[in-house]
N, C-alpha and C positions, 0 to 999 in steps of 0.2 A: 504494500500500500504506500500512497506518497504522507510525507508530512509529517507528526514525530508518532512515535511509536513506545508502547512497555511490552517487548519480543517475549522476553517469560512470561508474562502476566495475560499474553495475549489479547493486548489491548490497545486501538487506533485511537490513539490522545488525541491526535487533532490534524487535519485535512485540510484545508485555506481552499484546495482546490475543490472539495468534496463537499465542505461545510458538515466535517465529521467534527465531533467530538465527543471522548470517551467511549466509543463504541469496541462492547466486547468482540472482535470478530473474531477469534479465533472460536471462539465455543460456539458462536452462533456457524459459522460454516462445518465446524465439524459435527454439531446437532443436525444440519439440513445435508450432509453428504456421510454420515454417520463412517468415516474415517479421520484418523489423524490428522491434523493440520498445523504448519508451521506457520508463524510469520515473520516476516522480514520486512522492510523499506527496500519499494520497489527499484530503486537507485543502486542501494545499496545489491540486491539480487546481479542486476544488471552489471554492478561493479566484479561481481565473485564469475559472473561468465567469463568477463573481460579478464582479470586474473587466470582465467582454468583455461581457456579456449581463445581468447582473440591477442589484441593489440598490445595488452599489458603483462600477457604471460612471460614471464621470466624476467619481471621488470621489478625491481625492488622498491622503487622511488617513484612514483605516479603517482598522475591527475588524472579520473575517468568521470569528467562531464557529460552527462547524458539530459539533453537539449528538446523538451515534447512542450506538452501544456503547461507545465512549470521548468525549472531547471535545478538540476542540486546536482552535487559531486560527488563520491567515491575516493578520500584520500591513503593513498600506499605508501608506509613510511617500512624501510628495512624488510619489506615482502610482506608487512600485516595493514590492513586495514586500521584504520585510523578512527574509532567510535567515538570519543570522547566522555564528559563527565558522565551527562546526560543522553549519549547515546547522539546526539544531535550537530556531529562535525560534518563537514561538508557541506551545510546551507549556501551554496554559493548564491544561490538565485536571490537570496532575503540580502546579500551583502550592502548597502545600498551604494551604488554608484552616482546616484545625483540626488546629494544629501535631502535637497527644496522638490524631488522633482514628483512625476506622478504616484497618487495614494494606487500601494497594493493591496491586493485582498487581505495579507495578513496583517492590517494596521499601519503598517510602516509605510514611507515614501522614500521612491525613486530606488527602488529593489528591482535589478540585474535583473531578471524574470518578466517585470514589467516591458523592459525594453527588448530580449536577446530570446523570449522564449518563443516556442509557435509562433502562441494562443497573442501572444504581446504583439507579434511583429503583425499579424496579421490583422488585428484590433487597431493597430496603433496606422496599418494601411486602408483599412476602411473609414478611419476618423480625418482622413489628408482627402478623402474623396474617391476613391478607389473601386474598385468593384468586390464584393465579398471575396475571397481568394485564400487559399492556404499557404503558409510561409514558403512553401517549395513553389506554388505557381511565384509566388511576388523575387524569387530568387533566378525565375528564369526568365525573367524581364525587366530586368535589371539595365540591360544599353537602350531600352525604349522608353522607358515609363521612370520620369523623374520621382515620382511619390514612391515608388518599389525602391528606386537607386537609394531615396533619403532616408524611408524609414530603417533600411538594411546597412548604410552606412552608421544614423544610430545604434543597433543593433549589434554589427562587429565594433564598433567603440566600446560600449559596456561593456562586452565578453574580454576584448583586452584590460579594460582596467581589474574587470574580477580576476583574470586570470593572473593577471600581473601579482595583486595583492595573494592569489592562493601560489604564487612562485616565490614569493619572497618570505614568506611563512612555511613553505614546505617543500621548497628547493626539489622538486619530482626535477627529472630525466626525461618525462615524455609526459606529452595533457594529453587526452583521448575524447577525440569529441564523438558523442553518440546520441542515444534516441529520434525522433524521427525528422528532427530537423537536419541531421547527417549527412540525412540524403541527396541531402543539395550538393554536397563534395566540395571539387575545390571551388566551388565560389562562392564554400563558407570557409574551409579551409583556411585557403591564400589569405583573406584578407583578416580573418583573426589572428594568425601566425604574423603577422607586419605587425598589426595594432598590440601584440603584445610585446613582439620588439622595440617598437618604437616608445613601450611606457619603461623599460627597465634600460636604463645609463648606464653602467657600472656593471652590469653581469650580461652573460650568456644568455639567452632565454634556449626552454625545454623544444625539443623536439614537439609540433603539433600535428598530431596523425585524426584520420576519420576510423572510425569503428569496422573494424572486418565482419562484424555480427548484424551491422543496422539497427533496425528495429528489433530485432530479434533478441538483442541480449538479457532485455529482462523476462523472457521466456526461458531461453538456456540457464540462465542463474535461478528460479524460481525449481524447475525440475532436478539442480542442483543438489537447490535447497531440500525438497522432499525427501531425494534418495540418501542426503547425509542423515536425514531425521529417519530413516528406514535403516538407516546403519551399516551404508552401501555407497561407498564413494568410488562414480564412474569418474569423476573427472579426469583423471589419468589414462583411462580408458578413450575417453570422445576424447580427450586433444591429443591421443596417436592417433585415431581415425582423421581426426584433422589431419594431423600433417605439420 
């Protein structure tokens, strides 16, 4: 699920995206499909495929951004996952990059999510006058359409300053950008990977790669997930099938 999470306790605290809060789900899905049930933060799933199978396997220091309706991270410090106090590390999307700027759903303004996510860039193209459109239509009309160019040049700006601020905190080797705005490649790529060179002076910036999984990671990580909680770990298995 997105949004924060109590994983033992089996309970969705809270959603922005969803307008969840406190919901048991863990008890209520394994009452209506009467088998076990794990849960995790669907980022966080997505981050463990990327570690097992894709872009970040055998990367000990990584960023695995995964980019859909919201945005949040997956941080790999020394090959572990990075949870923090409260279980709540990686919020890139909440980080705020334009302190004054637009109210997001969770309270706060001018949150990375509002500008770099889909749901944002597509909202944010329909309010300049645009026609309804999904963040990958507005990314391939990009040399025609001034309102697609501006809201997208917004867009990879923010993602460089968050990414900027999550390299200088956590020094990864490679940012991995994923979920379903990925898709667009390099013409989210290239121009993120400049915008966060151009915000760090003094250092190297990370390797920025697109997801070999797509949209699909937080599917490979969620089935991950099960088979670990069944006490059967294929991952080793599917990333020699991989290759």
């Amino acid at each position: 699920m997105p949004g924060t999470l109590a994983a033992e306790a089996g309970l969705a605290k809270y959603s922005a995206n969803l307008g969840w809060r406190d919901v048991p789900l863990r008890d209520l899905l394994a009452g209506d499909l009467s088998v076990p049930v794990v849960l995790d933060h669907d980022v966080g799933a997505a981050g463990l495929a990327e570690m097992t199978l894709g872009q970040a396997r055998g990367v000990s220091d990584c960023l695995v951004v995964v980019i859909g309706t919201g945005i949040a991270a997956v941080p790999l410090s020394a090959g572990r996952r990075v949870r923090g106090a409260r279980g709540l590390a990686g919020e890139i999307g909440h980080l705020p990059v334009r302190p004054d700027g637009e109210l997001c759903a969770c309270g706060q303004r001018g949150c990375t999510e509002v500008y770099a996510s889909a749901a944002g860039i597509a909202r944010r193209y329909a309010a300049r006058g645009g026609a309804p459109s999904t963040a990958r239509e507005i990314a391939g009309s990009l040399t025609s359409d001034r309102a697609a160019a501006a809201v997208w040049a917004e867009a990879v700006d923010a993602l460089g300053l968050a990414l900027a601020a999550g390299t200088l905190l956590l020094d990864p080797s490679v940012v991995v950008l994923g979920g379903g705005l990925a898709g667009a490649g390099e013409a989210l790529r290239e121009p993120v990977a400049a915008a966060l060179r151009a915000r760090l002076a003094w250092r190297p910036a990370p390797d920025v790669v697109i997801s070999s999984l797509a949209g699909r990671a937080g599917l490979f990580g969620a089935a991950l997930l099960a088979w670990q909680e069944a006490g059967r770990d294929l991952g080793a298995a599917w990333a020699q099938r991989r290759g």
